[in-house]
N, CA and C atoms as a LAMMPS dump frame, in Angstrom:
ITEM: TIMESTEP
0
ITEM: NUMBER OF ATOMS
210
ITEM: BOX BOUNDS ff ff ff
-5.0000000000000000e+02 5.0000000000000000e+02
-5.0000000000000000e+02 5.0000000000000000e+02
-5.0000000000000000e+02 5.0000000000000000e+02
ITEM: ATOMS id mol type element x y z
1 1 1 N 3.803 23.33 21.609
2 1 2 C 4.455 22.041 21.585
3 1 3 C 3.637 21.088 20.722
4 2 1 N 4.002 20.338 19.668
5 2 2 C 3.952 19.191 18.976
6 2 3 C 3.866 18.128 19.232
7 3 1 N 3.02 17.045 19.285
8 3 2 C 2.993 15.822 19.42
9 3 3 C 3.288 15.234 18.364
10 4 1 N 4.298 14.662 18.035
11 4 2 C 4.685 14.249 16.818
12 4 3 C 4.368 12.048 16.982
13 5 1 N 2.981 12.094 16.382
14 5 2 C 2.505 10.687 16.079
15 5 3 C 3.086 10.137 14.73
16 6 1 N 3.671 8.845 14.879
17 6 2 C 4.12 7.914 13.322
18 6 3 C 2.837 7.48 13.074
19 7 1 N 2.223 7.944 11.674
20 7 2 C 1.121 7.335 10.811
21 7 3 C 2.039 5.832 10.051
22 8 1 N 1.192 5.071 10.678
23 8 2 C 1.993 4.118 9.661
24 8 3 C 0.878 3.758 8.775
25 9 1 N -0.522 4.289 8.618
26 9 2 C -1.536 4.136 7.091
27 9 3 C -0.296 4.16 6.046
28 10 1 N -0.768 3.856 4.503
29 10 2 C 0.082 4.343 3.921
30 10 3 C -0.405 5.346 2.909
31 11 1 N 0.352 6.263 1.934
32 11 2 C 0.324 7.113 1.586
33 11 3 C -0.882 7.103 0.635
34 12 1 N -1.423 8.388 0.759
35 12 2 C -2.546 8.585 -0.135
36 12 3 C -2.385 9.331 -1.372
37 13 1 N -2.397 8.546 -2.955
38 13 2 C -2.321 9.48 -3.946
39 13 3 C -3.482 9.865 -4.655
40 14 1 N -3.459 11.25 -4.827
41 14 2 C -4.301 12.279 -5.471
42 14 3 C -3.959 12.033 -6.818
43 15 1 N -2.811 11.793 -7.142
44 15 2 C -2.393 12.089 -8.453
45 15 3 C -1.236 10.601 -8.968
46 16 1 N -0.796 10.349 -9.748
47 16 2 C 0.479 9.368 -10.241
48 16 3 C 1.584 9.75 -9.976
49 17 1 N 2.357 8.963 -8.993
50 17 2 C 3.78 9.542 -8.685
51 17 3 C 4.736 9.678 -9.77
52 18 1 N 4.148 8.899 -10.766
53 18 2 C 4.985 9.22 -11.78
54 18 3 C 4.885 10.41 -12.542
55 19 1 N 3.664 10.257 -13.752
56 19 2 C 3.122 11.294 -14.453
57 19 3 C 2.868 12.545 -14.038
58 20 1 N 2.245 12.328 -12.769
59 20 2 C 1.044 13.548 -12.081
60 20 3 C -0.396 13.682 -12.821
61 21 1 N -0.51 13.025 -13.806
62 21 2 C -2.317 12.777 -14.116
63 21 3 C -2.602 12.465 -13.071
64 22 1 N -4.055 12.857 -12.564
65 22 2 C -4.946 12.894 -11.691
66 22 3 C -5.723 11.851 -11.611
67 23 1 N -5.686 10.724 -10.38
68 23 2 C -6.285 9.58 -10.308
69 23 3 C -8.04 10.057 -9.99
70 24 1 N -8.94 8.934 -11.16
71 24 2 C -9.801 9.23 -10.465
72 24 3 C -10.572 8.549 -9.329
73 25 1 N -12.057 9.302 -8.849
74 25 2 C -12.47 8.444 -7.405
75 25 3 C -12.302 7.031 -7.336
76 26 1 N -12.442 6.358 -8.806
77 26 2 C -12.943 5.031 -8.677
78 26 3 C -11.602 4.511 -8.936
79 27 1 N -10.365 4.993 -9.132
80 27 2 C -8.974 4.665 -9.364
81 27 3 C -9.266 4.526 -7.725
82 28 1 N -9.171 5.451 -6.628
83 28 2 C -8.356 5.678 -5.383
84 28 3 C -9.234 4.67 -4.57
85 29 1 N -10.494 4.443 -5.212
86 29 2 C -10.747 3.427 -4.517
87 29 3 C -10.21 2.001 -4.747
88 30 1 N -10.066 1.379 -5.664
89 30 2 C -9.144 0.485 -6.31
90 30 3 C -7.875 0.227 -5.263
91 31 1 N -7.422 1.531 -5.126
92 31 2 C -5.963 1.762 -4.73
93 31 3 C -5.902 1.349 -3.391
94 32 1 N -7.014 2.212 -2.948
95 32 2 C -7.336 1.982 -1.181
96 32 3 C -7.364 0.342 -0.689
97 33 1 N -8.097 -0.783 -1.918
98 33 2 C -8.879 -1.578 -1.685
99 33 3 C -7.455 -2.87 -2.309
100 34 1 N -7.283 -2.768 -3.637
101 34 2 C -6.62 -3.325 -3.95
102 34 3 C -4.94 -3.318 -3.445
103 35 1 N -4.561 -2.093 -2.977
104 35 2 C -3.125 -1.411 -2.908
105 35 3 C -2.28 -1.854 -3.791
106 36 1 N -2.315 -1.857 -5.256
107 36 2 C -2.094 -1.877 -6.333
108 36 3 C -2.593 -1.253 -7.574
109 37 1 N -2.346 -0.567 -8.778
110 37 2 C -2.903 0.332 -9.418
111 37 3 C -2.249 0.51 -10.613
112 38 1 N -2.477 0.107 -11.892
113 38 2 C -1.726 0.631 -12.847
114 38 3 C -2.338 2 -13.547
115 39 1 N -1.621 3.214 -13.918
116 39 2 C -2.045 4.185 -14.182
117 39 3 C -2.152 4.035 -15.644
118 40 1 N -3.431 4.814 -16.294
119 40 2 C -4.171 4.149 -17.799
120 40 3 C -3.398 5.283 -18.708
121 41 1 N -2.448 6.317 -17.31
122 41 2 C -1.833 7.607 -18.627
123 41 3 C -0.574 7.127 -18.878
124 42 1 N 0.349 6.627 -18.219
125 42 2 C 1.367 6.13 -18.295
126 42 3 C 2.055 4.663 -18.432
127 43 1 N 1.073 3.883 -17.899
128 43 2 C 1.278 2.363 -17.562
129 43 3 C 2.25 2.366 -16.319
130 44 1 N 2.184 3.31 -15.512
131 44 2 C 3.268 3.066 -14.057
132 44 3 C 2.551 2.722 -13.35
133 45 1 N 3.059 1.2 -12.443
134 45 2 C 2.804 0.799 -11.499
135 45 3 C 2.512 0.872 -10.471
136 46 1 N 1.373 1.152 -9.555
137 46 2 C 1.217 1.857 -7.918
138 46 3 C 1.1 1.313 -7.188
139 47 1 N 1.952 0.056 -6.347
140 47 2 C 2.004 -0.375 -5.244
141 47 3 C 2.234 0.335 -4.059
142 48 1 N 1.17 0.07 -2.887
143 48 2 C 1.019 0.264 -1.818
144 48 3 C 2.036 -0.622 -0.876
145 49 1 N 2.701 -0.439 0.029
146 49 2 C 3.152 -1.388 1.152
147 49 3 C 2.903 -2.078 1.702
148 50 1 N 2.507 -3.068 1.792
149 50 2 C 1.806 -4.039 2.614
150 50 3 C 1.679 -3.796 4.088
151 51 1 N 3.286 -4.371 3.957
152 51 2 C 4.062 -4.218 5.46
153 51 3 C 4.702 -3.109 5.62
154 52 1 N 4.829 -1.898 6.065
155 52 2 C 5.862 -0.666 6.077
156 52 3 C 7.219 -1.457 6.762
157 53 1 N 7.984 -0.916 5.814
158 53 2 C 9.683 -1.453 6.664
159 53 3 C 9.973 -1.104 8.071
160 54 1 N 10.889 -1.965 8.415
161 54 2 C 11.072 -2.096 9.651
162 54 3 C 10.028 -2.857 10.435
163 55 1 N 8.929 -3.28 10.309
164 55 2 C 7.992 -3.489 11.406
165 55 3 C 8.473 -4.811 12.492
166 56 1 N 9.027 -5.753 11.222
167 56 2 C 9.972 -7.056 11.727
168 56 3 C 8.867 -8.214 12.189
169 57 1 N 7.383 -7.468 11.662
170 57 2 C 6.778 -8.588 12.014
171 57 3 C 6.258 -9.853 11.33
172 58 1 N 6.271 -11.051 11.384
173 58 2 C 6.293 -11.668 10.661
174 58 3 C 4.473 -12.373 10.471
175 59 1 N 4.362 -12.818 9.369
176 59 2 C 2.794 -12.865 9.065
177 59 3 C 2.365 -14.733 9.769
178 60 1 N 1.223 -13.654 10.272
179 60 2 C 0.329 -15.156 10.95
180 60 3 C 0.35 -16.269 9.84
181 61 1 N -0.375 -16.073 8.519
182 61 2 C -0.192 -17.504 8.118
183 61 3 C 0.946 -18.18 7.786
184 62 1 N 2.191 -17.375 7.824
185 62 2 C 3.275 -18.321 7.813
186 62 3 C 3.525 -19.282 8.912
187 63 1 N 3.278 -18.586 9.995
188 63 2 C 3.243 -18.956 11.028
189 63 3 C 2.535 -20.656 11.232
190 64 1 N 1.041 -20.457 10.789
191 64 2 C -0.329 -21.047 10.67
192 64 3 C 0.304 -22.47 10.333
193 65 1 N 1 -22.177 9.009
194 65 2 C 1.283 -23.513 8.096
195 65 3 C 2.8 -24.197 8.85
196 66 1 N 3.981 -23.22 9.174
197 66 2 C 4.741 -24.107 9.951
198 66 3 C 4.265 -24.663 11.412
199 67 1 N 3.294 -24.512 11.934
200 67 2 C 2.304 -25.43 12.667
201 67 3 C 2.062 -26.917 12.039
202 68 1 N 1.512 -26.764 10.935
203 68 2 C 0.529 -27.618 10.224
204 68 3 C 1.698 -28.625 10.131
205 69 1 N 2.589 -28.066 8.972
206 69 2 C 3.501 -29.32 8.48
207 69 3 C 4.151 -29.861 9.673
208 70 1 N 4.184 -30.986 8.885
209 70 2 C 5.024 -32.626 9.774
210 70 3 C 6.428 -32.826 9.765
């Protein structure tokens, strides 16, 4: 029997979803850190998710500032 857990991390690339050139260490760290990435073989864009869909949750500092204002 399977315990089937939702990872909601988000996805880890080895490689460019586009191209498939091979990111290197100091790319995936970028990626990890920044969650954004332009690839230097293709010029394709690698955004990470911030928020994974569905979560419905809405962010503290929005929150923060409709406090603040008058």
């Amino acid at each position: 029997m399977t315990d089937e857990t939702h990872d909601t991390s988000p996805p880890v690339f080895e490689s460019c979803p586009h191209c498939g050139h091979p990111l290197s260490p100091w790319e995936k760290v970028l990626l990890n850190v920044d969650r954004a990435l332009m690839c230097k073989h293709c010029w394709y864009r690698i955004i990470l998710d911030v928020h994974p869909p569905g979560t419905g949750e809405k962010s503290p500092r929005k929150e923060h500032r409709k406090e603040q204002s008058p």
